[in-house]
C-alpha positions in Angstrom: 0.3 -3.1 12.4 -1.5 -5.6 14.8 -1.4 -8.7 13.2 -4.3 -10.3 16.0 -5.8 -6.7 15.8 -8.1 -7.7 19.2 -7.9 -4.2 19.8 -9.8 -4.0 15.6 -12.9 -1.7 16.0 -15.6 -2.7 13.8 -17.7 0.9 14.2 -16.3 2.6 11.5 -19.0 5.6 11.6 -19.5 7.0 15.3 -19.3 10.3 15.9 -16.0 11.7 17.7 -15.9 11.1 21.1 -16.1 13.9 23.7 -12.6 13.9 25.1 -10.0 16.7 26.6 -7.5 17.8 24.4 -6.9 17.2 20.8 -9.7 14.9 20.4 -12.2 17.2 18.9 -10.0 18.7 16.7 -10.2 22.1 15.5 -12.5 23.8 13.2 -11.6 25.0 10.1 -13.4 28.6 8.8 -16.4 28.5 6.8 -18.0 30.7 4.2 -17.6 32.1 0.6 -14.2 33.2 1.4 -13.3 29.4 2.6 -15.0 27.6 -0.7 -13.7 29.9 -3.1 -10.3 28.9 -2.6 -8.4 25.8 -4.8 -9.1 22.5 -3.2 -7.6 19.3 -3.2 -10.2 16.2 -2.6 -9.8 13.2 -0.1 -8.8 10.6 -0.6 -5.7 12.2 -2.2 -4.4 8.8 -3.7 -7.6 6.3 -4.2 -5.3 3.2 -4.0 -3.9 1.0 -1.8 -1.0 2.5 0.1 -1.0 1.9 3.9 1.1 2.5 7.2 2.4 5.8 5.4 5.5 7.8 6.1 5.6 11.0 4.7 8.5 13.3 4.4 9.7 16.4 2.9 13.2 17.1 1.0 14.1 20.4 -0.4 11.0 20.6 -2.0 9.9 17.4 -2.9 7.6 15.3 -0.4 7.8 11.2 -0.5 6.1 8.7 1.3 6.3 5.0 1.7 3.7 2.2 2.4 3.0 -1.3 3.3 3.2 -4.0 0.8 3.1 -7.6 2.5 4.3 -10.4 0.3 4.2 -7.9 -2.8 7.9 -8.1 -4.7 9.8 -5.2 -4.9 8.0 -4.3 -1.6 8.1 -0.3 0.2 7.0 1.8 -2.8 8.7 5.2 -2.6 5.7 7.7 -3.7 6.8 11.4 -4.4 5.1 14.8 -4.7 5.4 18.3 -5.2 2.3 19.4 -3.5 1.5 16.3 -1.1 -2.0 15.8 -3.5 -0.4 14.8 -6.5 1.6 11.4 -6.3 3.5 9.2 -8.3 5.3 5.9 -7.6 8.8 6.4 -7.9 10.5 3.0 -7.0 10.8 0.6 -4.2 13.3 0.4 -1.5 13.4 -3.5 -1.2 13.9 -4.7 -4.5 12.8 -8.4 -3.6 11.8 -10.1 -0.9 15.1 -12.3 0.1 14.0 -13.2 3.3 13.5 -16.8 3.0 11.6 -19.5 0.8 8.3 -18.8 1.3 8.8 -15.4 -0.9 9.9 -17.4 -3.9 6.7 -19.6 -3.3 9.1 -22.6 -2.6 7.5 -24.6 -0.5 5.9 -22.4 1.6 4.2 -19.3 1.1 4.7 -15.3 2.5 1.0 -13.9 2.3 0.1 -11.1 4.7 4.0 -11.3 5.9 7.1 -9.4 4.6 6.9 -5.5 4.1 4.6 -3.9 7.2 4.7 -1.1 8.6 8.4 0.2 8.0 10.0 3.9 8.1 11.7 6.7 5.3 14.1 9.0 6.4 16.6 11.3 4.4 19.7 11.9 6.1 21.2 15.0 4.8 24.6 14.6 6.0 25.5 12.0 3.4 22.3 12.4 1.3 20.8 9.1 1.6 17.5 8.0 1.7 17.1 5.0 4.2 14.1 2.3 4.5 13.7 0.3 7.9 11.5 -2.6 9.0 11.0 -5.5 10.6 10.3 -9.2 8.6 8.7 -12.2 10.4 9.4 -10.7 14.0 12.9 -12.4 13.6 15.0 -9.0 12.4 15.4 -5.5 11.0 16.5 -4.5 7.9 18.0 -1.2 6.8 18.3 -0.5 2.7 20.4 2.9 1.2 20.1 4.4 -1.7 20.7 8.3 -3.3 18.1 8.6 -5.3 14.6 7.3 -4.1 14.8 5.6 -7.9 17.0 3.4 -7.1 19.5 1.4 -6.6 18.3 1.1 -3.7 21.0 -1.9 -1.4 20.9 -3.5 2.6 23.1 -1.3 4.9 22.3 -4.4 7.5 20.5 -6.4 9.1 20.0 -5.7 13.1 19.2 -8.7 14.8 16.0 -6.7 16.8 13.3 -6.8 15.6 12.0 -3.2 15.3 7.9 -3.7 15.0 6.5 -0.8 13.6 9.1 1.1 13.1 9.7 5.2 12.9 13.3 6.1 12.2 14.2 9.6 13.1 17.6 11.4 11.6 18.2 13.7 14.9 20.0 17.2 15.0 22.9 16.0 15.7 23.2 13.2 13.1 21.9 10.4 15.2 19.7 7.7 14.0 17.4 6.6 16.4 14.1 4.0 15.7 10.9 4.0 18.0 9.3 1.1 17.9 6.7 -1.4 19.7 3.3 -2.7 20.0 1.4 -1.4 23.7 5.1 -1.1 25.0 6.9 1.5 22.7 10.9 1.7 22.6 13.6 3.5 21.4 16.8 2.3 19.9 20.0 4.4 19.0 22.0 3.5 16.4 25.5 3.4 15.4 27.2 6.0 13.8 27.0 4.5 10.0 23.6 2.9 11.0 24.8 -1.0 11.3 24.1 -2.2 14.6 22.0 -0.9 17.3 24.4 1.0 20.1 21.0 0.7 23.1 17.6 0.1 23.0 15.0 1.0 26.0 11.4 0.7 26.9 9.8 4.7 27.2 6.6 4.0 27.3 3.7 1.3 28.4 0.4 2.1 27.0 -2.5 2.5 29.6 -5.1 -0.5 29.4 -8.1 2.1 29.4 -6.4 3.1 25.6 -5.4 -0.7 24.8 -3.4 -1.0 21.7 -0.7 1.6 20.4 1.8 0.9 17.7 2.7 2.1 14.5 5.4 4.7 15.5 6.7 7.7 13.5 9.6 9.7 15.4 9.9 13.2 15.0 12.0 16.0 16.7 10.1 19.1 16.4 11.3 22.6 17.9 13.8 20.7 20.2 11.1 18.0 21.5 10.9 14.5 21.0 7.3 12.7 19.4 6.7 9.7 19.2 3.2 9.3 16.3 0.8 5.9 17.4 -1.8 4.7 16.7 -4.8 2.9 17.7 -5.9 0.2 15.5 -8.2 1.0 13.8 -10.1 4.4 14.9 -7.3 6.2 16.6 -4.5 8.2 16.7 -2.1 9.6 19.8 1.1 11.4 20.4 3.8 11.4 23.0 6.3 13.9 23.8 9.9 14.2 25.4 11.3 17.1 26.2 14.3 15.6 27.9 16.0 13.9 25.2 15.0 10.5 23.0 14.5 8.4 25.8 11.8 10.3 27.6 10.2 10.3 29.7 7.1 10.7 27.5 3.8 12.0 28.1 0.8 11.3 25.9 -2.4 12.7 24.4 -5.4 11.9 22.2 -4.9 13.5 18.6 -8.6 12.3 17.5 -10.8 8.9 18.1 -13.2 7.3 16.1 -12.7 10.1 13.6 -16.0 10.0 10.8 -13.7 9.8 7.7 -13.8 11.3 4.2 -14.5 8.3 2.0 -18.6 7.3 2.6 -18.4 3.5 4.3 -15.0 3.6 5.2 -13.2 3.9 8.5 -11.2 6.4 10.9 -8.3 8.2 9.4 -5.2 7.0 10.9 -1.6 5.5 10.8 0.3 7.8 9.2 2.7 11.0 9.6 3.4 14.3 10.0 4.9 16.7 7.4 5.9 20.1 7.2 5.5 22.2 4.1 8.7 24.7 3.0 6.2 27.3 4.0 5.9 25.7 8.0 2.4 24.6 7.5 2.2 21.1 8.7 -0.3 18.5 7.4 -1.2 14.7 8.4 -1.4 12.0 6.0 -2.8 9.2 7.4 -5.2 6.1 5.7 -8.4 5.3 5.4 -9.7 1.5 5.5 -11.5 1.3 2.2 -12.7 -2.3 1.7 -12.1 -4.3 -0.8 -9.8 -1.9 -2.3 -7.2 -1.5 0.9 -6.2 1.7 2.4 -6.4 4.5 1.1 -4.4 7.9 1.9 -5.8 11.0 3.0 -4.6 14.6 4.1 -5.8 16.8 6.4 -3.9 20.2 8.0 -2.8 20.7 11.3 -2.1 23.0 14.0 -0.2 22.8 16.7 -1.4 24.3 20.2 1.1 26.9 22.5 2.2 24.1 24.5 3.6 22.0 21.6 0.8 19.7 20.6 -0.7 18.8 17.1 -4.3 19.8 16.1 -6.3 18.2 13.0 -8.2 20.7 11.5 -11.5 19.0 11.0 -14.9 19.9 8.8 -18.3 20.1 10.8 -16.4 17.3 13.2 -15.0 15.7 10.2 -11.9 14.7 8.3 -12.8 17.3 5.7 -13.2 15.6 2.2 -12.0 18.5 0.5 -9.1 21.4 2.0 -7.5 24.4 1.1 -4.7 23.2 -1.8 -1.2 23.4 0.1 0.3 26.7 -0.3 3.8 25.1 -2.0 6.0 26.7 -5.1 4.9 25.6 -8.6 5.7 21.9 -9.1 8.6 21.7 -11.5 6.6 19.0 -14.0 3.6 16.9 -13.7 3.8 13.9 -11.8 3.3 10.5 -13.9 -0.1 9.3 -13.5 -1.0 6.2 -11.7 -3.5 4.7 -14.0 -3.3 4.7 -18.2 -2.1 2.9 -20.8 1.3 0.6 -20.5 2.3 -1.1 -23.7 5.7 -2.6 -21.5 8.5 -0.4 -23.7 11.7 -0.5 -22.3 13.6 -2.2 -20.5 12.0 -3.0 -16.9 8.6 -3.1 -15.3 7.6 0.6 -14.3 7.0 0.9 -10.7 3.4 0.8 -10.3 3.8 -2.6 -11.1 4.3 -5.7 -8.2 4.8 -9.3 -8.3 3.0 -11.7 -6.2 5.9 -13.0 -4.2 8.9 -12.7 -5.9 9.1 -13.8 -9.7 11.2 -15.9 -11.2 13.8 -13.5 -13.1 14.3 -16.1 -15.9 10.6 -16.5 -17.4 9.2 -13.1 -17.9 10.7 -10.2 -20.0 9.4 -6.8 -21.4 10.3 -4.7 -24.5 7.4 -4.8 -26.7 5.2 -6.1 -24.8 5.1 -8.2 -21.5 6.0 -12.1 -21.9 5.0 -14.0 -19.5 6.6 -17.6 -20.2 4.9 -20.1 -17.5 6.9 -20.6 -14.6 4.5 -23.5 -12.0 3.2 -26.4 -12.9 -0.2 -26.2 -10.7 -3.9 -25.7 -10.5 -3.5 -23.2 -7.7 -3.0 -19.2 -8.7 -2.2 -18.8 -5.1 0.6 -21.0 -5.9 1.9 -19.6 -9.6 5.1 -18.0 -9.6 4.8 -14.7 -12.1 1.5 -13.2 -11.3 1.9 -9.6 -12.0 0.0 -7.1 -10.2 -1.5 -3.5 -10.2 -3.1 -1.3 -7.6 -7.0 -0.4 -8.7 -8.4 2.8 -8.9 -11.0 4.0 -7.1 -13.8 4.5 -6.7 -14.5 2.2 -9.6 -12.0 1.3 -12.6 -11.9 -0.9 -15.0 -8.3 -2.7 -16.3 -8.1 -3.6 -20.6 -5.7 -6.1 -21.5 -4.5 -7.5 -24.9 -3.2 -10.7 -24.6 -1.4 -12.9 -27.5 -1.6 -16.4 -26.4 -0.5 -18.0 -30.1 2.2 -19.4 -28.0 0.1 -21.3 -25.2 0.6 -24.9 -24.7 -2.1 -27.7 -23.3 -2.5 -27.1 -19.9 -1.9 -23.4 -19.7 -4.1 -21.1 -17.7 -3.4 -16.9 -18.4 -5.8 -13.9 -18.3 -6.4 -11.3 -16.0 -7.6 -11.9 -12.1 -9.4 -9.7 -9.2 -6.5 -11.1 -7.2 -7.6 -11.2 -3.0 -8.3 -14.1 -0.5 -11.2 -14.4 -2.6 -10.5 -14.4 -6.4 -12.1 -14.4 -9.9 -10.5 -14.5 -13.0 -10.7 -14.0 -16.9 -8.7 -15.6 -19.0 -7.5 -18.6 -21.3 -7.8 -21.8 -21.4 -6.5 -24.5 -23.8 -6.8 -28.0 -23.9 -6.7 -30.5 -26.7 -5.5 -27.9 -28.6 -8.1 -25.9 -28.5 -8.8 -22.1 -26.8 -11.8 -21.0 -25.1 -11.9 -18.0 -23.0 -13.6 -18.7 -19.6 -14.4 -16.5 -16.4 -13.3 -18.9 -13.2 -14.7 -18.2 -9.4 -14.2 -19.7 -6.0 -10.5 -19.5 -4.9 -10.2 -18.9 -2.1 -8.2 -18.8 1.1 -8.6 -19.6 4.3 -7.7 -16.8 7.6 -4.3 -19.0 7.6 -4.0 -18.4 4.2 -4.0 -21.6 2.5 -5.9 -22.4 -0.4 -9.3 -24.3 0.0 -11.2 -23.0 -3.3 -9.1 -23.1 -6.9 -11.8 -21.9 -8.5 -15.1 -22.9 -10.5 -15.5 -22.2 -14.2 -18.6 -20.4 -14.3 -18.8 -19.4 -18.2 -16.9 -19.8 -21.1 -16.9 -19.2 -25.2 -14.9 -20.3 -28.1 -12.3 -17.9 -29.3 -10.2 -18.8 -32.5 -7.1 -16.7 -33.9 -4.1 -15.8 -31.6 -5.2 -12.4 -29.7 -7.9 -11.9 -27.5 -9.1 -8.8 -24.9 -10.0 -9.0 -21.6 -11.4 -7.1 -18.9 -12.2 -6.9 -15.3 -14.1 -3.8 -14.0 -13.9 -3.4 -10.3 -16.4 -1.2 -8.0 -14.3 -0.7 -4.6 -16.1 1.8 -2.1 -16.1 0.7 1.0 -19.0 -0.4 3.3 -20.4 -3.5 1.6 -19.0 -6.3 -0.4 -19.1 -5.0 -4.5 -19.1 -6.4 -8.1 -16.3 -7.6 -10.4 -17.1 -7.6 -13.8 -15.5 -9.7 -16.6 -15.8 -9.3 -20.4 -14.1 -10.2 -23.6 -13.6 -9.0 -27.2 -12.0 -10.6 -30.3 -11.6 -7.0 -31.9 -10.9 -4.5 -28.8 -13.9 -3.0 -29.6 -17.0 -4.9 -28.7 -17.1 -6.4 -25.7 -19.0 -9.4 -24.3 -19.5 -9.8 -20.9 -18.9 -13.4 -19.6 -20.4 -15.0 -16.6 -21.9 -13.4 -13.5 -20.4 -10.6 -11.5 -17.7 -11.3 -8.5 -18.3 -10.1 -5.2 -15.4 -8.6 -4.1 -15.0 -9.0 -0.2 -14.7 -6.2 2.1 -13.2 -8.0 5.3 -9.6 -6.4 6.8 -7.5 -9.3 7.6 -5.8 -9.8 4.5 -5.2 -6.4 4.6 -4.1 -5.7 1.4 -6.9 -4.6 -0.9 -8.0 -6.5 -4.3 -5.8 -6.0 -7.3 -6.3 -6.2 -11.0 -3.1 -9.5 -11.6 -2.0 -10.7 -14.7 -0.9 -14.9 -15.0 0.0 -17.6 -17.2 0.6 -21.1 -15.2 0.7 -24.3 -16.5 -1.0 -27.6 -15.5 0.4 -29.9 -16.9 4.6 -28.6 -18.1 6.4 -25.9 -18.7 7.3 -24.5 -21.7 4.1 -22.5 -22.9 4.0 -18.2 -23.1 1.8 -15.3 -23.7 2.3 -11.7 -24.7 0.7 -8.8 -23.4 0.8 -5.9 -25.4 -1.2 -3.2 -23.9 -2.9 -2.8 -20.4 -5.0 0.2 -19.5 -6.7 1.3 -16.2 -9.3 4.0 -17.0 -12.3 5.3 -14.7 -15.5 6.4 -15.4 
């Protein structure tokens, strides 16, 4: 991940560039025979999980993915078939890496959990998670069970930017790693401190930027996985050993992708199915939703090197299903209906910036007692957030606010650089339910909008229902929606639609966010007893 991203593309649609080698891809068979077999549709997870590494254990696949100054941060996803996915836990469980990601003082957006790396070393069956934070050092978590506990092995005082750890043959851990100049480090037997590190390869200027590194070893030889942000993807390969030296090819360039207005497949990694088929799972830039993964199969030519199978010069939208054994249960779905049972937050649920432990609880129902005193979301400690569905979804939440004090802001938020909310306001003791615009952030990511109240109605009683419907395909800004209902059955809509933005830099994509901050003391909650995410 480029944080400058000079080398960004903004053409998103051209057609593949005429190139030796792996650029054009191969072309997978047409005809009856071709479409009557069981497909699987691209993008295989329509939310926002980006930088993917994807691996296979036994016979269960997981992947991780970016997730910036979200808290717990590297979602663990798992599969049984690579189109099916479920979020299974996170491998940091909170951002301790400094103030700023406890919204003390300073503030962590578009820093903490980039591009990072998931590996499974069999010898001692643990999963490890490793990545850089801040540029300053690496971390390296454990755990047995991608569930969880997951704890820090270490901290390694290089930075590893980028990062693709690779469990070797032999047992060795070694991380590639770099931006233009790509290295490779060897670690120490039990993973704690880094043994060497060395520069293998400098990235022509005629290719510009390459970063994002996945390592493999693959029939004895050494790849290195980069890519070009954001239309490319390339590939080098060792066959003397970790180190190199490394030669390099094009695997495809300003690729036309499977989601209509979004960009070139890329950044992702290889698998290999128990079958040997191998696929790619890379993301597609899907504005204002994020990045969205998609799969595509590949080949490999006699001389060692991957093929994408493309459709008419495509990312196909739709493939062949994986040839994989029955999955032993369904996966848990994404979106639906949480009514907060139990005992903890179920995983497809993040905190903006790390929460503070002492004023939220769940067990029927979510409470979320206010923990800021401010007039800034940006700023509000607590606000709880959840991935939206494309193409368009629409989030339903019941909120009991009987227990709201003057001053106190909650609801439901399209939660980006550029926000809208829904929600509750009372003052004077009195309620009204409002729909707020205008905050807003500037590309250094401090606030300079906290928002505009655009409409707003009385609302008596203690329970109220909101909703924000969200339209995310790519390829122009699109409309937020916010409504209310005093009986969970009719809705009223309230105030005029959002425009979602569709610009990159934040790069995280919008989120549905639930809040309750106060302005003027603490001391004031609400309850949430159901939230749904359905689709059309």
């Amino acid at each position: 991940m480029d944080m400058s991203w000079s080398h960004h593309v903004l053409s998103r649609r051209r057609t593949l560039a005429a190139a030796t080698g792996l650029a054009a891809g191969a072309l997978l068979p047409t005809g009856p025979a071709f479409a009557a077999a069981a497909q699987y549709t691209n993008p295989v997870i329509w939310q926002d999980f980006a930088d993917i590494d994807v691996m296979r254990v036994g016979d269960t696949y997981y992947a991780s993915a970016s997730t910036m100054h979200y808290s717990p941060g590297a979602p663990v996803l798992r599969s049984y078939d690579l189109v099916n996915w479920e979020i299974a836990g996170h491998a940091v469980p909170a951002l301790d890496f400094g103030a700023k990601y406890d919204l003390n003082g300073a503030r962590g957006y578009v820093r903490g959990i980039w591009a990072s790396s998931l590996a499974y070393r069999p010898s001692n069956r643990t999963f490890y998670w490793l990545g850089q934070i801040d540029f300053a050092r690496t971390y390296l978590y454990t755990a047995t069970a991608v569930e969880g506990p997951w704890s820090r092995l270490t901290t390694i005082s290089t930075p590893y930017y980028d990062a693709g750890l690779l469990v070797d043959t032999d047992d060795t851990l070694y991380v590639a790693y770099g931006n233009t100049t790509i290295s490779v480090a060897q670690l120490s037997r039990d993973g704690r401190t880094q043994v060497r590190t060395q520069e293998v390869f400098r990235t022509p200027s005629s290719v510009g930027t390459l970063e994002g590194a996945r390592f493999y070893k693959i029939n004895g030889q050494y790849y290195i996985f980069l890519t070009r942000p954001a239309n490319g993807q390339y590939i080098l390969k060792s066959s003397n050993g970790p180190f190199g030296p490394y030669t390099m090819r094009q695997v495809l360039l300003d690729l036309r992708g499977p989601i209509p207005g979004g960009g070139v497949p890329h950044q992702g990694g290889l698998v290999r199915t128990q079958s040997g088929a191998w696929y790619y799972m890379a993301f597609v830039d899907a504005y204002p939703g994020g990045r969205m993964p998609a799969l595509a199969p590949v080949t490999w030519t006699a001389d060692g090197w991957p093929v994408v199978q493309l459709l008419d010069g495509a990312w196909g939208t739709t493939y062949p299903l994986p040839a994989v054994p029955t999955p032993p249960r369904q996966v848990t779905p994404m979106t639906g209906v949480d009514t907060f049972d139990g005992t903890s937050l179920k995983p497809r649920w993040e905190w903006n910036h790390n929460p503070d432990n002492t004023r939220w609880s769940v067990g029927n129902g979510l409470t979320l007692r206010t923990a800021t005193v401010t007039h800034d979301l940006y700023w509000a400690r607590n606000t709880l957030t959840h991935r939206i569905q494309g193409p368009t979804s629409t989030a339903t939440v019941q909120l009991d606010h009987s227990a709201m004090r003057d001053g106190d802001r909650a609801g439901l938020a399209l939660l980006r650089d550029s926000s809208a909310w829904i929600g509750l306001k009372r003052d004077g003791g009195a309620t009204r339910v409002v729909t707020v615009t205008g905050l807003t952030m500037d590309g250094n990511w401090n606030t300079t909008g906290t928002g505009t109240e655009v409409a707003s109605a009385p609302v008596s009683g203690g329970r109220v229902w909101l909703r924000a419907n969200a339209d995310i395909r790519p390829g122009a800004p699109r409309p937020g929606t916010f409504s209310y209902s005093t009986d969970g059955i009719t809705f009223t809509r309230l105030g005029p639609a959002f425009s979602m933005g569709n610009d990159w830099r934040f790069f995280m994509g919008y989120r549905f966010a639930l809040f309750n901050h106060a302005t003027q003391a603490l001391g004031g909650a609400v309850r949430v007893t159901r939230f749904e995410v359905s689709t059309p």
